[in-house]
C-alpha positions in Angstrom: 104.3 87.3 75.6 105.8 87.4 78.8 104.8 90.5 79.5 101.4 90.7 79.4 100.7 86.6 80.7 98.7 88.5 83.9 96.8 90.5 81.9 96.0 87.6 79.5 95.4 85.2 82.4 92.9 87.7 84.2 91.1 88.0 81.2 90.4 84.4 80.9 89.2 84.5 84.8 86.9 86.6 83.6 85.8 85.2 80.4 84.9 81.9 82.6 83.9 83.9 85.4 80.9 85.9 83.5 80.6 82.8 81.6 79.3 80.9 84.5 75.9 83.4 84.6 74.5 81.8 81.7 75.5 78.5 82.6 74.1 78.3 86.2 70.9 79.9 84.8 70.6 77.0 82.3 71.3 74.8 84.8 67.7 75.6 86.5 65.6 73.8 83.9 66.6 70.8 86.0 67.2 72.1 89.6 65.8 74.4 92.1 68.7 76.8 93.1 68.6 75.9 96.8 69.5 72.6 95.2 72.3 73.7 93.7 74.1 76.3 95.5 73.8 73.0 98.6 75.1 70.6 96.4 78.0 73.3 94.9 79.1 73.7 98.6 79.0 70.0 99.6 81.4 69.0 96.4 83.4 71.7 97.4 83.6 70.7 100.9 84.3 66.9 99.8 87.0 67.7 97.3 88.7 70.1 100.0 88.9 68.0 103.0 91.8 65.7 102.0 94.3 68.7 101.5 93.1 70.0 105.1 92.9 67.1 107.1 96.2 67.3 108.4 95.6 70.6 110.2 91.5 70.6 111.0 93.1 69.1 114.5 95.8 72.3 114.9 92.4 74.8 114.8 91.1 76.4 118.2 87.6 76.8 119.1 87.6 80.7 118.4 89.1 79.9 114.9 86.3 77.5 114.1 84.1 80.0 115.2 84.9 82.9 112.9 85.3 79.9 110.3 82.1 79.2 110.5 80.5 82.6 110.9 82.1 83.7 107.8 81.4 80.6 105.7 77.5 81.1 106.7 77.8 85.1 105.2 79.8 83.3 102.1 77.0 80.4 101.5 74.4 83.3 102.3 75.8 85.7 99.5 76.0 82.5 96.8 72.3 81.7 98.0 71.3 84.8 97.4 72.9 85.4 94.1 72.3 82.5 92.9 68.4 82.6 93.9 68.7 85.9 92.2 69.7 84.4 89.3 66.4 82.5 88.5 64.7 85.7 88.5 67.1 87.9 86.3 69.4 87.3 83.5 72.6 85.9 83.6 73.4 89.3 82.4 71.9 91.6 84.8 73.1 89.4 87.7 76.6 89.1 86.6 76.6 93.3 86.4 75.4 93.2 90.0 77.5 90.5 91.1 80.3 92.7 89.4 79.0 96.2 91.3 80.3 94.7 94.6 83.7 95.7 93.8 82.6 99.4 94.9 82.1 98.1 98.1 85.7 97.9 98.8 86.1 101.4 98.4 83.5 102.6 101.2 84.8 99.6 103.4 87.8 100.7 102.8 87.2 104.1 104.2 85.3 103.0 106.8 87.3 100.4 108.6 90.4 101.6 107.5 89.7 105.7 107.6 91.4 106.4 104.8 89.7 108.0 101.6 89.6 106.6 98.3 91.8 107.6 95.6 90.0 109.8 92.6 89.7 107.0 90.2 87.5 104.5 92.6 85.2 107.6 93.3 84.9 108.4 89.5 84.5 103.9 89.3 82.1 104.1 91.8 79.9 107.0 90.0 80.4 105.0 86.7 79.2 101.8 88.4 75.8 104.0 89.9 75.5 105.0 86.4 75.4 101.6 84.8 72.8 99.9 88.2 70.0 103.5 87.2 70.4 102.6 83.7 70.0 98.9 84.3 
């Protein structure tokens, strides 16, 4: 059993993680998804604080800077995906979401110059399939 507990575990991240789709998109029969996504961040943001505390006072100014220009692109992406979501299904949105993964890839050859292996090419065609046929 040992063997295969990372398998078995990543499984499960992704059982919960697609089976968040359906639940946010549920979830907007009561709330606008503005409304949401702001309140997701701010509970996040609340429950985070007392492990950080300590050190907020050890960060620079240029730190906080790329902190914050980063966290802006993150809240921007989970706006957008989850804004995305009210006009989609859970379904559709959660094979998008999942298409970002070729992404690393081309960033991968563009920051880092170095070419993909043969198997994220033939992933990435795969994935271009499954968004036409979508």
């Amino acid at each position: 059993m040992k063997k295969y507990f990372g398998e078995t575990a990543l499984l499960f991240n992704t059982l919960i993680w697609g089976g968040t789709f359906a639940l946010i998109k549920n979830a907007f029969t009561d709330i606008s998804p503005t409304l949401f996504v702001g309140i997701r961040f701010g509970l996040a943001t609340l429950l985070i604080i007392p492990f950080i505390y300590p050190r907020l006072k050890l960060i620079d100014k240029q730190t906080l800077l790329a902190g914050s220009i980063l966290g802006i692109f993150y809240f921007s992406g989970f706006a957008a995906q989850t804004i995305g979501l009210n006009l989609t299904t859970s379904t559709k949105s959660g094979f998008i979401t999942g298409t970002f993964v070729i992404f690393i890839p081309i960033l991968q050859l563009i920051i880092e110059r170095r070419k993909p292996k043969w198997f994220s090419l033939i992933s990435i065609g795969l994935v271009l399939i499954g968004l036409v046929m979508l």
